[in-house]
Biopython code that builds the backbone (N, CA, C, O; Angstrom):
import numpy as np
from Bio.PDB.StructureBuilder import StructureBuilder

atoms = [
    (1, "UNK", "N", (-4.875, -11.146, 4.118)),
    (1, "UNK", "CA", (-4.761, -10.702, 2.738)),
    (1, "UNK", "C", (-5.171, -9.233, 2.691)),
    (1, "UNK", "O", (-6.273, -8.798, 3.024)),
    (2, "UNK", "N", (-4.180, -8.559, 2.253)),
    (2, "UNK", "CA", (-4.758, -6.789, 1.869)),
    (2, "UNK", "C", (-5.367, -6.608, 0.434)),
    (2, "UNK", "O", (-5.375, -7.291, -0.591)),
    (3, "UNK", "N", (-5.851, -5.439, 0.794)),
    (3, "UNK", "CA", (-6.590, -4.983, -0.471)),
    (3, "UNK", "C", (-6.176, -5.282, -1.750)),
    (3, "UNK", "O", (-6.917, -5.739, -2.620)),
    (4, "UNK", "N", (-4.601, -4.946, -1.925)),
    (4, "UNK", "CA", (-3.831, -5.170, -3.412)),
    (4, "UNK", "C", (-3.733, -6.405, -3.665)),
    (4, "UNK", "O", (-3.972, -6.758, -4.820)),
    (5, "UNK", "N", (-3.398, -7.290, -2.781)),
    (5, "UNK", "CA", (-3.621, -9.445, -2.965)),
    (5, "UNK", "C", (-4.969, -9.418, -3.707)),
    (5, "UNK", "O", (-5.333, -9.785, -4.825)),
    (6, "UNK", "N", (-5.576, -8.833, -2.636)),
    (6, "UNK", "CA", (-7.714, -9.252, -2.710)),
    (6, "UNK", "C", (-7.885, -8.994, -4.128)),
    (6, "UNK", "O", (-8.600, -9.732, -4.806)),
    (7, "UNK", "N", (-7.180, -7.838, -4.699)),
    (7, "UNK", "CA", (-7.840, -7.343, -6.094)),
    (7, "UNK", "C", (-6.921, -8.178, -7.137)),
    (7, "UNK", "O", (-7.451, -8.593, -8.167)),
    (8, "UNK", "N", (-5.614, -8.417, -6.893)),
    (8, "UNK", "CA", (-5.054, -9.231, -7.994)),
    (8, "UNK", "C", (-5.467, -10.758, -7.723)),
    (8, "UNK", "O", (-5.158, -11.623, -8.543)),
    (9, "UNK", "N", (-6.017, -10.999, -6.810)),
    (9, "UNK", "CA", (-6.600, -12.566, -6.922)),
    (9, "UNK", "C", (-8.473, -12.329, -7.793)),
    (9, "UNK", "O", (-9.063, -13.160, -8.484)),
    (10, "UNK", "N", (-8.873, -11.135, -7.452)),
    (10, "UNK", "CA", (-10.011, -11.294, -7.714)),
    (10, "UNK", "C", (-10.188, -11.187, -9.440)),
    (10, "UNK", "O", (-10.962, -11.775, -10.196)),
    (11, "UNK", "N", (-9.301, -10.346, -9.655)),
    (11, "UNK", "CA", (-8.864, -9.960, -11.217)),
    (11, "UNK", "C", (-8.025, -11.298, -12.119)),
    (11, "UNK", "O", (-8.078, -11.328, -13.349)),
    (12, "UNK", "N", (-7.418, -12.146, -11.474)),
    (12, "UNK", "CA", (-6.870, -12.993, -11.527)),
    (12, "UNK", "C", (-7.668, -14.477, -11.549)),
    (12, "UNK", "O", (-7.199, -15.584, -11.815)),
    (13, "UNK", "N", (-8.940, -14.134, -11.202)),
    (13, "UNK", "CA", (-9.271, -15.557, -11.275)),
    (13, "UNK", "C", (-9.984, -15.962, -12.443)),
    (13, "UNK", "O", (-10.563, -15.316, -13.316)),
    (14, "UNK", "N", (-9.726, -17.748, -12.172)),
    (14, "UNK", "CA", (-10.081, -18.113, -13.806)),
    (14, "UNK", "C", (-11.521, -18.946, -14.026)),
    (14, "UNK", "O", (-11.966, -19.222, -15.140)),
    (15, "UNK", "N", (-12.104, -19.263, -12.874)),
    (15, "UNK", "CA", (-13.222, -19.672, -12.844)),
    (15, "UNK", "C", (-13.341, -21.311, -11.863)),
    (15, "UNK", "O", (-14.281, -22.104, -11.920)),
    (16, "UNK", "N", (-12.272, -21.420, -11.147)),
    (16, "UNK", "CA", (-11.859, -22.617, -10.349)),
    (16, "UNK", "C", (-12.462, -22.775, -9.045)),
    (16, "UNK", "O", (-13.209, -21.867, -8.680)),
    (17, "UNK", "N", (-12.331, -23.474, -8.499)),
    (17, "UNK", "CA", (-13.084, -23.944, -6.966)),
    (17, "UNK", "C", (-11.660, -22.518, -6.534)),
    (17, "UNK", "O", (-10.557, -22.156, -6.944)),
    (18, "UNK", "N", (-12.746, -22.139, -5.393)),
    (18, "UNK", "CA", (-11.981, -21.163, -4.428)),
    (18, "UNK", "C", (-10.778, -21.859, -3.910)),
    (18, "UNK", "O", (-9.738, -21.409, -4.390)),
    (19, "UNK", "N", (-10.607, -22.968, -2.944)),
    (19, "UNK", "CA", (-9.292, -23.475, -3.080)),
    (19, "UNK", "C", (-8.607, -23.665, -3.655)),
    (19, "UNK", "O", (-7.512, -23.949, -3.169)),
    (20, "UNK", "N", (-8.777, -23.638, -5.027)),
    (20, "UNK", "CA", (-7.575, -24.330, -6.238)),
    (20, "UNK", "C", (-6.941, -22.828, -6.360)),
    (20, "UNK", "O", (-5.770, -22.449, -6.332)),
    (21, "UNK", "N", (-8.579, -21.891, -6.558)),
    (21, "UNK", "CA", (-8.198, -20.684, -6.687)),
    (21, "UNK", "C", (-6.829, -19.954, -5.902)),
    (21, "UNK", "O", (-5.737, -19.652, -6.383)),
    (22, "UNK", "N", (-7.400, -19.787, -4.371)),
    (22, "UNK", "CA", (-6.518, -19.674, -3.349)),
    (22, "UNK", "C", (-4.901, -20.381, -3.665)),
    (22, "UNK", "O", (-3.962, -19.612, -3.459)),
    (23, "UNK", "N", (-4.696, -21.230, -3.957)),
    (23, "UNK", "CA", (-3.417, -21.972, -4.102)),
    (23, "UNK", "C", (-2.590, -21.422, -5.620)),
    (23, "UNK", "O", (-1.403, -21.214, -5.869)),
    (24, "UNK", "N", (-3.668, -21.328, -6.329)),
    (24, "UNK", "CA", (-2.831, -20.785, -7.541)),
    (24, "UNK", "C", (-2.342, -19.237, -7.256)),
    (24, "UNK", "O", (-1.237, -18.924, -7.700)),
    (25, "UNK", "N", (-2.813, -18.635, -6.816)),
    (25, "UNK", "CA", (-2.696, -17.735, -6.739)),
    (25, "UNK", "C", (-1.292, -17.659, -6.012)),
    (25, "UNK", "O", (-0.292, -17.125, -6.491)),
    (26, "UNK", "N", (-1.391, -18.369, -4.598)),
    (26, "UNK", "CA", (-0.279, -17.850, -4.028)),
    (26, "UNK", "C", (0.988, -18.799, -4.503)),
    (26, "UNK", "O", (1.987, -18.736, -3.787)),
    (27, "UNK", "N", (1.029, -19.667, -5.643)),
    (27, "UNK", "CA", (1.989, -19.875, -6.089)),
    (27, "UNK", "C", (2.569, -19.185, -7.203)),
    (27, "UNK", "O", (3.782, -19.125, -7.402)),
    (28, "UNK", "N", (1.305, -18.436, -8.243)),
    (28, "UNK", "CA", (1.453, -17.402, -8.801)),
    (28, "UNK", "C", (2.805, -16.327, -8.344)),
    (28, "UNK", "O", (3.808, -16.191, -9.045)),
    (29, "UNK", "N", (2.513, -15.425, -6.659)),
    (29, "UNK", "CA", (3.207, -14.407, -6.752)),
    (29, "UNK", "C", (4.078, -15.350, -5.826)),
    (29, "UNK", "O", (4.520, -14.669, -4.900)),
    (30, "UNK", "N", (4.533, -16.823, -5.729)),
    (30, "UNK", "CA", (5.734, -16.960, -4.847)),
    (30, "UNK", "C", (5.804, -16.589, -3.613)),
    (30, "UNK", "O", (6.823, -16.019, -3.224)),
    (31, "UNK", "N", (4.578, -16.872, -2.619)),
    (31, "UNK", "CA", (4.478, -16.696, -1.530)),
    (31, "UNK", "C", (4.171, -17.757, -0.496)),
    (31, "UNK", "O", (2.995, -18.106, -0.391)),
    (32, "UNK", "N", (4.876, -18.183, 0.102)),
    (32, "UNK", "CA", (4.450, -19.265, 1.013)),
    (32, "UNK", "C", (3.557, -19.343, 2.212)),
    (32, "UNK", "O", (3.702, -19.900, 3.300)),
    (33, "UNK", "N", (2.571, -18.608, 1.688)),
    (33, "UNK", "CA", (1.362, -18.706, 2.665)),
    (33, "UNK", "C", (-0.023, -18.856, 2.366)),
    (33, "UNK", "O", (-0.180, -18.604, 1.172)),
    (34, "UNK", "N", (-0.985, -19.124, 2.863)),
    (34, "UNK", "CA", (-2.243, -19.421, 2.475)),
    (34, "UNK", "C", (-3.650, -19.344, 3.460)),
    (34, "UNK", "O", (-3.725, -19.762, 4.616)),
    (35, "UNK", "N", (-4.630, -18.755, 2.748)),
    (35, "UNK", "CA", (-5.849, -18.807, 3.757)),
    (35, "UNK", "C", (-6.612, -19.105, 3.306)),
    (35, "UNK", "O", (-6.702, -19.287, 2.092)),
    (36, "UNK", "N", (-7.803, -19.333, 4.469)),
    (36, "UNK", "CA", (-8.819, -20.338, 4.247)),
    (36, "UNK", "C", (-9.727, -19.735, 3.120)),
    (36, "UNK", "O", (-9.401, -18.715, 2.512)),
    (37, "UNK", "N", (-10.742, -20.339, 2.907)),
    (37, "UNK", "CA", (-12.027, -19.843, 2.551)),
    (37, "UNK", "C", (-12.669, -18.995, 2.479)),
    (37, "UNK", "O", (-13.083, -18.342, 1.521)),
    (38, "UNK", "N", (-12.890, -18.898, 4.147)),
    (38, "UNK", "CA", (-13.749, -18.342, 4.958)),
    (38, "UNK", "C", (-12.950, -16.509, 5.108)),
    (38, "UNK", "O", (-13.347, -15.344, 5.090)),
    (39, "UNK", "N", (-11.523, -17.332, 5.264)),
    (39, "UNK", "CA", (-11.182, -15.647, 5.362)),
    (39, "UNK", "C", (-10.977, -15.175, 4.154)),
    (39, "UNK", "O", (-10.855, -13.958, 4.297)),
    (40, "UNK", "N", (-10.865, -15.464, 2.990)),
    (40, "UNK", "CA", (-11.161, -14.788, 2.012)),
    (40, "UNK", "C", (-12.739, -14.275, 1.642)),
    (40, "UNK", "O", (-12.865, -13.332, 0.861)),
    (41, "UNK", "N", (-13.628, -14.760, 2.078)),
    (41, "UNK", "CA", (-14.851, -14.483, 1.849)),
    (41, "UNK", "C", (-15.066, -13.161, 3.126)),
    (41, "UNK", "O", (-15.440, -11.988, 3.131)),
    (42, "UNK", "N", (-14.702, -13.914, 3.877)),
    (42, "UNK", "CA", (-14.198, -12.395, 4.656)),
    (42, "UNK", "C", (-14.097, -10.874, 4.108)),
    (42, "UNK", "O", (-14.769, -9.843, 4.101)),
    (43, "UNK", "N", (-13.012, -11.296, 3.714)),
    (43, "UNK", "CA", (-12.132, -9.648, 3.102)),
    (43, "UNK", "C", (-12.874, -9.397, 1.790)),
    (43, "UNK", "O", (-12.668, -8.217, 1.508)),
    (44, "UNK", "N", (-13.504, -9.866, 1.029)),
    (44, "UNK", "CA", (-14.028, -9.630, 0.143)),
    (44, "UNK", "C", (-15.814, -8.899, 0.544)),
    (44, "UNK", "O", (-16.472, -7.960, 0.095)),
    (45, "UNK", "N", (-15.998, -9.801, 1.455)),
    (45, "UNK", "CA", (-17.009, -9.064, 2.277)),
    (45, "UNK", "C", (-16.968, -7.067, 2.935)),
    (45, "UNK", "O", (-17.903, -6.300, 3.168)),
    (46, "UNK", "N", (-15.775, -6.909, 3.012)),
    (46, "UNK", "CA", (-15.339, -6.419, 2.915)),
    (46, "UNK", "C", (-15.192, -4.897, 2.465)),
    (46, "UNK", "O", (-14.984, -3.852, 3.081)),
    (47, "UNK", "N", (-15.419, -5.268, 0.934)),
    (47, "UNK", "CA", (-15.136, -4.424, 0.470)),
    (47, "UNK", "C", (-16.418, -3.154, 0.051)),
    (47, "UNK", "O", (-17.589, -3.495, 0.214)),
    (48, "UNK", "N", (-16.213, -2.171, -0.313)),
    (48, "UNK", "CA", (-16.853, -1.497, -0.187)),
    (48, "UNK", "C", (-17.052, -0.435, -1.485)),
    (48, "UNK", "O", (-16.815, 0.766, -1.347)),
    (49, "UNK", "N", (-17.418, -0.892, -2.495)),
    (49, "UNK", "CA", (-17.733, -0.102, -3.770)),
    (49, "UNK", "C", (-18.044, 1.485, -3.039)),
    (49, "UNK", "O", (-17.092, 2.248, -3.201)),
    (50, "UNK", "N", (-18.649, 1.793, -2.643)),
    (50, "UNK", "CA", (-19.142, 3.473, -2.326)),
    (50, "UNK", "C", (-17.628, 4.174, -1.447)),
    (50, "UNK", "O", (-17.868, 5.376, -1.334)),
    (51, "UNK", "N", (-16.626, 3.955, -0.997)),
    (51, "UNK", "CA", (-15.573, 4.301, -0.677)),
    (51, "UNK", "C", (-14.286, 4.603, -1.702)),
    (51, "UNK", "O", (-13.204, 4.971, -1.243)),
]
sb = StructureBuilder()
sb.init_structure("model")
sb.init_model(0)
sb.init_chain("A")
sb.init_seg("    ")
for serial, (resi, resn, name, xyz) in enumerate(atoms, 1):
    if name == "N":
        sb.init_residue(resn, " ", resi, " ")
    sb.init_atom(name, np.array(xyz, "f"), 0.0, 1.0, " ", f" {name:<3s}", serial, name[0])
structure = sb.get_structure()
């Protein structure tokens, strides 16, 4: 997941279990793919407010 996914899922979410989250989302933009958890906690880890 890149930065622009990361921020429209993060902006996008509605208050759901991270998986439901994860799934809506990528049925949202019509994409047939999906990741775990872990790698979303990942990339969000990630990120870096001072940049």
């Amino acid at each position: 997941m890149g930065f622009q996914k990361l921020m429209k899922y993060i902006l996008n979410k509605k208050g759901l279990s991270t998986n439901m989250e994860i799934n809506n989302f990528y049925n949202d933009i019509k994409e047939d793919e999906n990741i775990s958890n872990q790698s979303l906690l990942d990339q969000r880890l990630k990120l870096d407010y001072k940049n």
